[in-house]
N, C-alpha and C positions, 0 to 999 in steps of 0.2 A: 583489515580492520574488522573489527568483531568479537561475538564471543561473550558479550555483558548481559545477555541474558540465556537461563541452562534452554537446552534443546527441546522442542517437542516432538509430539507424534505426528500432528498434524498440523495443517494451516491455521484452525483456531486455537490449538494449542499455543503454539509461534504465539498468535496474537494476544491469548492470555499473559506469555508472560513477560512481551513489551507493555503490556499493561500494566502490570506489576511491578515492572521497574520504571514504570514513568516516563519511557520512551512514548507511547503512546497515549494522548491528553485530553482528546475530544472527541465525542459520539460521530461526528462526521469522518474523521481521519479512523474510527474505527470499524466503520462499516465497508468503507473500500477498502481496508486490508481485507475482509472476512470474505469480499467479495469478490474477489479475486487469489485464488489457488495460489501463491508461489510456486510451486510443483510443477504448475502445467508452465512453465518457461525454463525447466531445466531439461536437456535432452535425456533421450530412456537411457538408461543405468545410471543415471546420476542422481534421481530423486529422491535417495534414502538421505541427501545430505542435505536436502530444499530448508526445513525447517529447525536446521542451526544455526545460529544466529551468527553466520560467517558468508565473507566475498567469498565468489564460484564464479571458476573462468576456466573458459573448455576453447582456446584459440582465439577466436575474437569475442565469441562471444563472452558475455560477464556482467554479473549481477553484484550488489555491494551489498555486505551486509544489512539484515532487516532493521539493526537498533539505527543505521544509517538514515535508510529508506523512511526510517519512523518520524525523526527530528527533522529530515529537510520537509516531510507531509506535514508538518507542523509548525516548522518557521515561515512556510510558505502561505500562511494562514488563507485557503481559497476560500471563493466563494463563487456562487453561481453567475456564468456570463462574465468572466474574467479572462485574457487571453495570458496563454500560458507557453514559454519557450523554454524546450528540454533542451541543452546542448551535450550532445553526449549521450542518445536518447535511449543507444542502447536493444536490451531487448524488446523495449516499449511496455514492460511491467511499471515501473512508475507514470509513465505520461498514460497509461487507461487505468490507472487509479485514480490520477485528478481528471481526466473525462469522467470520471462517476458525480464528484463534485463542481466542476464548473459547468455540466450541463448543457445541453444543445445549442443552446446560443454563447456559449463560450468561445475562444478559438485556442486550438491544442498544435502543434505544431512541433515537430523532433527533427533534429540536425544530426548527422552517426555516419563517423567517418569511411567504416567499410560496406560495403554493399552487400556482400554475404547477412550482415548483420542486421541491415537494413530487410532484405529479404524475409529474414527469422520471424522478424516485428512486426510484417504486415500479415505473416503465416497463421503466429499466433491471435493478432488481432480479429482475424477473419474466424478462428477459433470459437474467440471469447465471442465473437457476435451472434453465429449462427447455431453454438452447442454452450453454452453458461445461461444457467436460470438465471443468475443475475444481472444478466446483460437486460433482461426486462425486469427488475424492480428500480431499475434507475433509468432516468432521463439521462442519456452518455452526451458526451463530443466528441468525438471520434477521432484520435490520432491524426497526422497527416506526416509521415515521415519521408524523409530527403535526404539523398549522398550528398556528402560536402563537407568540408572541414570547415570549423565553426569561427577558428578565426579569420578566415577566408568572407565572413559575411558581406553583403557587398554597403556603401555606404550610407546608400540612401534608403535602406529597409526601414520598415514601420518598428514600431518600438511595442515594449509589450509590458502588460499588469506586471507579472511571474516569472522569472526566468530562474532555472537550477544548472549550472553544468558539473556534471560528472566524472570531472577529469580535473587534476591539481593546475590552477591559474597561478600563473607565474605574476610578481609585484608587476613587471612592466606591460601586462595586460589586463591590469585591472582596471583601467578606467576605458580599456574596449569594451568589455562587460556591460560598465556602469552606464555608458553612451543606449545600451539596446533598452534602456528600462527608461517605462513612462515617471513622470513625476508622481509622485505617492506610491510606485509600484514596489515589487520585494525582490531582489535578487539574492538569492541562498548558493554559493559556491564555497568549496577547500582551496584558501589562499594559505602560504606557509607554513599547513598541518595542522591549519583552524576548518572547522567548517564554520563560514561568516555568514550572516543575515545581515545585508545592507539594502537600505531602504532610501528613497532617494525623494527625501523634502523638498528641493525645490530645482531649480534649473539647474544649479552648480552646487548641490548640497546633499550629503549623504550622513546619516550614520550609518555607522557599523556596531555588529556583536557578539564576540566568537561565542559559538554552541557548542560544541563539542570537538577534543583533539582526534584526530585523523589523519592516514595516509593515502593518499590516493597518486596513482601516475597521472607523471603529468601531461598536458594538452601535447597534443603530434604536431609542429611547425612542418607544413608543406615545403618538402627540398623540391627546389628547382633551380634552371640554368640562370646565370648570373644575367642581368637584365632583362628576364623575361617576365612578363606580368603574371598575378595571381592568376586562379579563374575563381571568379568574384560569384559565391553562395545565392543565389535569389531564393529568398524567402518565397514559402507560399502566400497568392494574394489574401487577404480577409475581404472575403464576399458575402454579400446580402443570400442569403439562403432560398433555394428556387420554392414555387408555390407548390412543387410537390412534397420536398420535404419538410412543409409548413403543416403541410396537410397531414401526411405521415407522425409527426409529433404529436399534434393536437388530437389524434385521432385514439393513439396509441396512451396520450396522459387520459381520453376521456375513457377508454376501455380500461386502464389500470385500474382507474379512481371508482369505476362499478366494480370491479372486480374484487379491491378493498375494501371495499363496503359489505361485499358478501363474503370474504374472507380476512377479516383485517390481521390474521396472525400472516399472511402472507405477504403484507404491507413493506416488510424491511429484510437483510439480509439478517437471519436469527445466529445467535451461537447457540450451538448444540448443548444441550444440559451436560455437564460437567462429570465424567463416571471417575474421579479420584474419591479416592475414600477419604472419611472425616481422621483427622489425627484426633487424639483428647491427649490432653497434657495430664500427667497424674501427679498429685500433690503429694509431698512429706513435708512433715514438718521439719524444721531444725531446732533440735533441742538442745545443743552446745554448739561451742565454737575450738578448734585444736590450732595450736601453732606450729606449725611448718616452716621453717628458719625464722625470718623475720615476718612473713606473711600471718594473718588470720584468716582460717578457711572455716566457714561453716559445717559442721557435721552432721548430717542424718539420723538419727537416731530411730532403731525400728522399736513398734511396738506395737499389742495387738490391736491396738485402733488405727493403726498405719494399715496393719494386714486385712484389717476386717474393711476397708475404706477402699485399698489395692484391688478387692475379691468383688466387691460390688464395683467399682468402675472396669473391672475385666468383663463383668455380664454384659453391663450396659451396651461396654464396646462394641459387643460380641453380637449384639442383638440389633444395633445401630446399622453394624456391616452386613446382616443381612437383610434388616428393613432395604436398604441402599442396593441391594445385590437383585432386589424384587422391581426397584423404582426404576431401578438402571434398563431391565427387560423391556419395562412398560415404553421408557425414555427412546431407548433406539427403534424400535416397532413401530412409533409414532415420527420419529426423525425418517425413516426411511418412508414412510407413505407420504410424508410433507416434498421430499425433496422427489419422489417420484411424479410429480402434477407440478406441472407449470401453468396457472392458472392462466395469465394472459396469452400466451401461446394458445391453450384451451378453448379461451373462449373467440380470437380469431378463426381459430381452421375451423368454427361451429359458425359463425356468418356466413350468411348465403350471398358468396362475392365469388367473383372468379378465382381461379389459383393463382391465377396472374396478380392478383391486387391483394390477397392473400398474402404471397409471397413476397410482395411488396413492405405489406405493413408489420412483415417479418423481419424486414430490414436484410433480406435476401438477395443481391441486386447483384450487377454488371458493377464493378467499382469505374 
């Protein structure tokens, strides 16, 4: 599935142009795409293909395409301090996209059947924590990914805001789904070649809303010996967060919030000014009209104010593209000294505190 938006060159390319087709709807759901590379989750030889708008799967591992990625960030409608269940979690590209929006007191939690896969997730997470500028313009939640097959859940698990699973749910599982989701929560899954938004009004009440048509494989039922029981999924617990990492938040939102104050273009993830050139559209008139079997087709007519009007929007063009050609030098010059400084990184390793507490409030730790 894929493919409904053309390809870019880059990550904010990509983003431009789920933007442009409406895949992508809100300034929030737009700033964790920008924020996060798609590139850095595809293995080396494979990134010339990260920012086409197509599923990539290299063995177990597998990403779905981005107009995908776009409408479940978006049916999922987050907010901060929401707990959030990826079934199907993956390479952990979607679930630290919505850590950027649900935020530290959120809980983020991923289910991914193979453990290779698993492994990938925490590689790159540990990635994005310790090497991504943007891992400090946002308050995160931090993943917590688990072996286990997701219909395997066990039965007395806590229920959650958000759930997405990434793999096509069969009709006779859908109200296991619908069991994990708190009342008013959103669950976004591909049942029958829908991706559905169901949302769940009251104890025994749901609607549904198919978003978009899709193919996705479907969930893997655990083979096993005839009589033998499952082995039953336990969710991670949701815990009250220790007084060190209370401390470590607050510490790090009061050094942002000085830091933006004296930088405020640093305040958000930016899109990089835009180097396509302007199109101009050039006028003729039409001064007749000619029949072509049964058709009336308009016809052009040249004339020297058509040529004298052609000659003058050729300059302007001409002079437009190099204005743009001047702006563009200025533009990346200033794009590469911005992205060189990590201002709150900066201004921690400049306090006079141990490296230990340092690398602490770096969020550089023993996991």
């Amino acid at each position: 599935m894929g493919g409904a938006v053309s390809a870019g060159e880059d990550n904010d390319d990509l983003i431009d142009n789920l933007k442009e087709a409406q895949y992508i709807r809100t300034d929030h759901v737009e700033q964790a795409f920008r924020a996060i590379d798609r590139g850095d989750y595809y293995l080396v030889g494979y990134r010339d293909n990260a920012y086409k708008d197509l599923a990539w799967k290299h063995g177990n591992i597998h990403l779905s395409a981005p107009c995908i990625y776009s409408e479940v960030m978006e049916a999922l409608k987050l907010q901060q301090g929401l707990s959030f269940l990826n079934l199907g979690s993956g390479t952990g590209y979607l679930s630290t996209m919505v850590g950027l929006i649900i935020g530290p007191f959120g809980v983020n939690h991923g289910v991914e059947l193979h453990r290779d896969v698993v492994d990938y997730a925490k590689e790159k997470l540990d990635d994005f924590i310790k090497n991504s500028d943007s891992f400090d313009k946002f308050e995160f939640c931090e993943p917590v990914f688990m072996v286990g097959n997701c219909l395997e859940i066990s039965s007395d698990s806590h229920q959650y805001d958000r759930i997405y699973c990434g793999a096509g749910v069969q009709k006779d599982h859908e109200n296991y789904m619908k069991i994990l989701l708190k009342v008013g929560g959103i669950l976004v899954m591909p049942i029958e070649d829908q991706l559905t938004q169901i949302t769940r009004t009251g104890q025994c009440s749901w609607e549904s809303k198919n978003i978009l048509a899709v193919s996705f494989a479907p969930l893997v039922q655990q083979n096993r010996a005839e009589g033998s029981k499952p082995d039953a999924v336990e969710l991670p617990p949701v815990t009250v967060r220790s007084l060190q990492d209370l401390s470590r938040i607050y510490i790090r939102r009061t050094l942002r919030d000085l830091t933006n104050k004296e930088s405020p273009d640093n305040s958000l993830v930016q899109r990089a000014p835009q180097k396509r050139k302007r199109r101009r559209c050039r006028r003729r008139r039409i001064n007749t009209y000619v029949f072509v079997g049964n058709q009336l087709i308009p016809q052009a007519v040249e004339s020297e104010e058509d040529e004298r009007i052609e000659e003058e929007q050729h300059k302007e063009e001409k002079e437009a593209q190099e204005k743009e050609a001047k702006e563009e030098e200025r533009d990346i010059g200033s794009i590469e000294i911005l992205k060189a400084v990590n201002v709150l990184r900066d201004k921690i390793m400049t306090l006079p505190l141990p490296e230990s507490l340092k690398a602490y409030l770096l969020h550089y730790r023993e996991k």
